[in-house]
N, C-alpha and C positions, 0 to 999 in steps of 0.2 A: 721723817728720816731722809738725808742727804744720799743719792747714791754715791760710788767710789765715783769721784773725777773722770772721765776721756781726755784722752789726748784730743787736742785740738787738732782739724783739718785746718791748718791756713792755705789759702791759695793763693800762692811767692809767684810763680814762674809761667813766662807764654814767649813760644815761640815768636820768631819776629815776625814771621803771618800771622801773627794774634791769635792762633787755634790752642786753646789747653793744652800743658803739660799734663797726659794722664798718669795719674797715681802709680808710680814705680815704675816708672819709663825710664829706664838708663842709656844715657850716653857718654861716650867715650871710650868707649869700654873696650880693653883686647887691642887696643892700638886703632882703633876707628876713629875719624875725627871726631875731634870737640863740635857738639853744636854748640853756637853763640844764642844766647837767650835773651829775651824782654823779660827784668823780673822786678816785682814790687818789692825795695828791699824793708825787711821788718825787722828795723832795729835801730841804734844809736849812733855814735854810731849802736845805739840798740836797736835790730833792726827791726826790735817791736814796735816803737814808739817814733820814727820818724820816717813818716810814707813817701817811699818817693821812686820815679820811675826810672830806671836807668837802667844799661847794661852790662851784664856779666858773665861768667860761665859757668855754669853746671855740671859737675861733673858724680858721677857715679863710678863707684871699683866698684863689681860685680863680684871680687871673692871676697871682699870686707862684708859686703850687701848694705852697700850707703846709698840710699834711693833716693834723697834730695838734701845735696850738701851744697850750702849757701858760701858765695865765694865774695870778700870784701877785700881787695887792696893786695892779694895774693893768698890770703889766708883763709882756707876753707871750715865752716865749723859745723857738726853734726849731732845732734839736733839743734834746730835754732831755738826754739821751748820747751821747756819739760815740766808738766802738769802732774802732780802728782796727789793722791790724800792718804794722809799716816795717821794715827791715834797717838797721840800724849805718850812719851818717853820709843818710840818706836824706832826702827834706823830704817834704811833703805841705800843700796851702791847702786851705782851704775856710772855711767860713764860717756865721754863728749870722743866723736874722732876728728884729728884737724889734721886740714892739710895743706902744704905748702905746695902753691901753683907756679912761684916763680921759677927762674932758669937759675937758682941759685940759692947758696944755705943762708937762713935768717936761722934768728934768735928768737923764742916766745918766750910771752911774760905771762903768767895769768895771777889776774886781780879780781878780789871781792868785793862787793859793793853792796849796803842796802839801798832797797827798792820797795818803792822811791824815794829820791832823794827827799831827805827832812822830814819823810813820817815817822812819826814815831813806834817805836818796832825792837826786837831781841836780835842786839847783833849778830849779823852776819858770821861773823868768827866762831861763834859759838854753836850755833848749828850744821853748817857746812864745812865740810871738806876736800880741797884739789889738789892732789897731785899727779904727777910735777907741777911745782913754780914756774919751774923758768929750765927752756931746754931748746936743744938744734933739731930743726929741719932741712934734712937733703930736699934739693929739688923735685918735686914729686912723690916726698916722702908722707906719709899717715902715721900719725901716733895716735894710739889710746890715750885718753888724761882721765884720770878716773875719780868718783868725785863720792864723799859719804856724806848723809846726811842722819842725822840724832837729834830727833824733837824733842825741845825742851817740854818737862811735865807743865810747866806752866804757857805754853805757848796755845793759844787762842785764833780762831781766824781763821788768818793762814803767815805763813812764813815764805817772803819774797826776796830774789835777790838776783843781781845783774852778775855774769863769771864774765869779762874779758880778758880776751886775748889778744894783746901787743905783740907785732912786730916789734922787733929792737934793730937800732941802724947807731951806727957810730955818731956820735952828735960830741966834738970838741975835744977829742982825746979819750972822752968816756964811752957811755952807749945809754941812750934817749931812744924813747919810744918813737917810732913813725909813725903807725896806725896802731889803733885800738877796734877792735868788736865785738859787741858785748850779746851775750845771748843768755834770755832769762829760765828763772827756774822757781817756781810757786809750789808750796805744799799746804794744801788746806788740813787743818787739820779736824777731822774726824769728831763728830760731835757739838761741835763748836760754832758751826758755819752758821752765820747768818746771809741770804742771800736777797737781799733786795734792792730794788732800785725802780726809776718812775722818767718817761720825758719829759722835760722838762717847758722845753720849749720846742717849735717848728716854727722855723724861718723860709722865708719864699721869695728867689731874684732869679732875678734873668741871670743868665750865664754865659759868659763873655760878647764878646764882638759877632755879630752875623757874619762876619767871614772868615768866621775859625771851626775847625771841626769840631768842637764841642760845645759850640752854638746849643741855647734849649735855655731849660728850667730849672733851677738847683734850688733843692729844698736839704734844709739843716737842721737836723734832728739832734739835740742836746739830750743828754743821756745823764743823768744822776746816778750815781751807785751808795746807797745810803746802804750798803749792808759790809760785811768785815771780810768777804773775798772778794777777788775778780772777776769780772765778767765779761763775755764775750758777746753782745746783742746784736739779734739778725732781726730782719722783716721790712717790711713795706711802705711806700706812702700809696696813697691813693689819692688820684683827682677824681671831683667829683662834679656837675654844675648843681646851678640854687635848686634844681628840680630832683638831685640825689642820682641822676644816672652817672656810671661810673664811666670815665672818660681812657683814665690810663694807670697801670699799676706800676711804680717804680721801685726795684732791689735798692735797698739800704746798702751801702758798703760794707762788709763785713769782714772781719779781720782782729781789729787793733783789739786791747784791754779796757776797760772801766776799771781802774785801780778802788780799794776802799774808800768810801767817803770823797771820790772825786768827779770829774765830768768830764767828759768829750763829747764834740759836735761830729757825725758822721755825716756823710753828705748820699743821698740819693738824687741822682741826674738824670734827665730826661732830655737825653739828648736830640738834638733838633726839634725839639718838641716848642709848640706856639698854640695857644691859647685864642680866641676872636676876643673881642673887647663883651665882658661879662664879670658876672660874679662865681667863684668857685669855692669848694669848700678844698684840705688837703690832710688827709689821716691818715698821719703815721702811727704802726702797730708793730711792736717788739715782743721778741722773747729772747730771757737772758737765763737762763736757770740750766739750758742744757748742758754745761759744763758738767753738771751735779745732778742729772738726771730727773731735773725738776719741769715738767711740762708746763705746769699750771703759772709761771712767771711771766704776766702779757701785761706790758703796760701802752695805753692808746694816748693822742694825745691831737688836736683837729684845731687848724687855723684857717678863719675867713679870712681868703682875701677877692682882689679884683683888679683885672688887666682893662686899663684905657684903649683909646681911639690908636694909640701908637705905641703900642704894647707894652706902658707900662705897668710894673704890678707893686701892688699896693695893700702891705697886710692892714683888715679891718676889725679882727678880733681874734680871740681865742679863748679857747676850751678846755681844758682836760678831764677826761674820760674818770 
């Protein structure tokens, strides 16, 4: 038995002295300044699906109670995920707040989209619903956009789908999008879920130039998801030498999706990290199940390799568990 879905903890945002945003930390709030943030944006612009480091603002209303609204190109949207599980013919409302940070009124668009692109799946249109379409934002204005969803009796899996939000700007007399942000939204459906998945592969290189700060070790952990939802997998590599003592434990990144039936490589880095010229072993160990409250979902997965006279490394085999 699957339990009900959790919201995902992803973790977006870090001060620019690199110390944790903690959990419900608001800023801005009451007229105090804006902090400026380091944030990993998780999205497309989904900002699920394309990682990448840069800066933006964070901002929190404290009488709406928006505790981490992710801000793209002026346009704020809250939540950036929304994880949900239904039973066959069931509905569920709720609702996105966004918000416009320029010094000035735009236009929003919002568009439907299946996700992901080219799987095959029960259109979008037919299970979700947003409104408003398309509406003004005053400068520092928040609107609700509020969204139904009605699971079809025959829907399986789960039912995925990207909702952006365009900025509109005058474009040749008309009005052309200028930005898009897409923030996703999954409903497994109850009953139905198969959840599994295996690594695939673990890859082992040096990582960058010795004179960069992120000098070390990067190991690439390939992630398969052969089952009909999404998964979020966390865990470990471990070095080891030929004699099995454990040298160093390295965090998997975690974050992104495993869409059904597809793959991503996440990267675990060991930064500054240098090896002497020997043989090692490297075992990475996942778990993907806690979305759905499944403990027992570990997949292992162990690559020989071995670092030369001049530190290079050199995978020599592998395993899977």
């Amino acid at each position: 038995m699957v339990a009900p879905i959790k919201e995902a903890k992803l973790p977006l945002c870090y001060r620019i002295s690199e110390k944790p945003l903690p959990v419900g930390e608001r800023v801005g709030v009451r007229g105090k300044p804006k902090i400026r943030l380091r944030c990993y944006k998780i999205g497309f612009i989904p900002g699920e699906l394309m990682l990448r480091k840069t800066s933006y603002l964070l901002l929190a209303l404290l009488l709406l109670n928006i505790s981490s609204l992710l801000l793209y190109a002026g346009i704020g949207v809250e939540p950036t995920v929304t994880e949900l599980s239904l039973s066959p013919g069931k509905r569920k409302s709720g609702s996105f707040m966004v918000l416009n940070d320029e010094d000035k009124v735009i236009k929003v668009k919002v568009e439907l989209e299946d996700w992901p692109r080219g799987r095959e799946t029960i259109d979008v249109g037919s299970w979700l619903e947003v409104e408003p379409r398309e509406f003004e934002l005053g400068s520092g204005e928040v609107k609700k956009v509020k969204y139904k969803i009605r699971v079809p009796e025959e829907a399986k899996g789960e039912l995925a789908a990207m909702v952006f939000f365009g900025s509109l700007a005058p474009a040749g007399g008309g009005v052309g999008i200028r930005t898009r942000f897409g923030v996703s939204v999954y409903v497994a459906i109850k009953g139905t879920e198969v959840v599994e998945a295996n690594i695939e592969k673990l890859d082992v290189a040096k990582y960058s130039g010795e004179d960069s700060d992120n000098y070390g070790i990067n190991f690439g952990v390939t992630v398969g998801n052969v089952g009909n939802v999404h998964i979020r997998p966390k865990g470990k590599v471990v070095i080891e030498d030929k004699e099995g003592s454990r040298i160093k434990e390295v965090d998997i990144f975690y974050g992104l999706p495993v869409s059904p039936q597809g793959k991503r490589t996440f990267a675990a880095i060991w930064k500054r990290g240098v090896l002497p010229p020997g043989e090692y072993k490297g075992k990475a160990t996942i778990t993907y199940g806690d979305l759905y409250g499944l403990r027992d979902k570990i997949s292992s997965y162990e690559t020989l390799f071995s670092v030369n006279e001049q530190g290079e490394i050199s995978v020599e085999g592998k395993e899977n568990d």
